[in-house]
N, C-alpha and C positions, 0 to 999 in steps of 0.2 A: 504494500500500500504506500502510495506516495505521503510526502511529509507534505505538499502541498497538494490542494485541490487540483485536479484535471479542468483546466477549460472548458466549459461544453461549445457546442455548434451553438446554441442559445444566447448562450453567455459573450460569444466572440462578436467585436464589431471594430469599425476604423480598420485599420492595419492587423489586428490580427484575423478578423472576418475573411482580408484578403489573404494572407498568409494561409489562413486552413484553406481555402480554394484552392492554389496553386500546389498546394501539399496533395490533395484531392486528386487533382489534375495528375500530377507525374507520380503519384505513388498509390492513387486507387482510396487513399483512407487518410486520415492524419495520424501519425503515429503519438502514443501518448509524454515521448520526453517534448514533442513542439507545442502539448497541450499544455503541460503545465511551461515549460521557459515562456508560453503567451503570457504569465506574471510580466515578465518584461519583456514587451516586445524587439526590444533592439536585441537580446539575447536571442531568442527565438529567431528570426533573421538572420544573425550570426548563425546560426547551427543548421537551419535552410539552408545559406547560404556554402557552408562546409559541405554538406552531403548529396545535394546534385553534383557538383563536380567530382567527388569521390565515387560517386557510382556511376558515372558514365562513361561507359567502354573509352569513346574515341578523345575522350580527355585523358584518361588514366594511363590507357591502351598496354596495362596489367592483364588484369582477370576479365573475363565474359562477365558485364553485368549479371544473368545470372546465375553463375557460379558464386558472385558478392552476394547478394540476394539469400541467396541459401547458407553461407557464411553466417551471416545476421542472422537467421532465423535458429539457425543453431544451436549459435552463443544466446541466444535469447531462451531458448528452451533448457539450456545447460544451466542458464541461472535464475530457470525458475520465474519466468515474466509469463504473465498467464495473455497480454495480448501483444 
């Protein structure tokens, strides 16, 4: 359980309203560490701003996007994150 409230869709407007949209858009969902840094939006952007370019192939040109993808899902089920 987070130490801070999760954002809802409800609750987001201004900048972070947009913010979960474009989250929406490239990733299907908003993940919940962008819901809670929407406490601070300029955080929350910062960490947007990190993980498109880390996950796309032709910027990286490491790993097969998903190959990354399943990386993360992973480590996320190794520790235990229920979404």
């Amino acid at each position: 359980m987070a130490l801070l409230p999760y954002i809802t869709d409800e609750e987001a407007t201004g900048h972070v309203a947009t913010l979960f949209k474009h989250n929406r858009k490239l990733y299907g969902r908003v993940a919940n560490a962008i819901r809670v840094a929407a406490h601070s939006p300029k955080l929350a952007q910062t960490i947007f701003g990190f993980n498109v370019p880390a996950l796309r192939e032709e910027i990286t040109g490491n790993l097969p996007v998903r190959l990354k993808a399943m990386v993360i899902l992973k480590t996320s089920m190794l520790n235990g994150c229920a979404h």
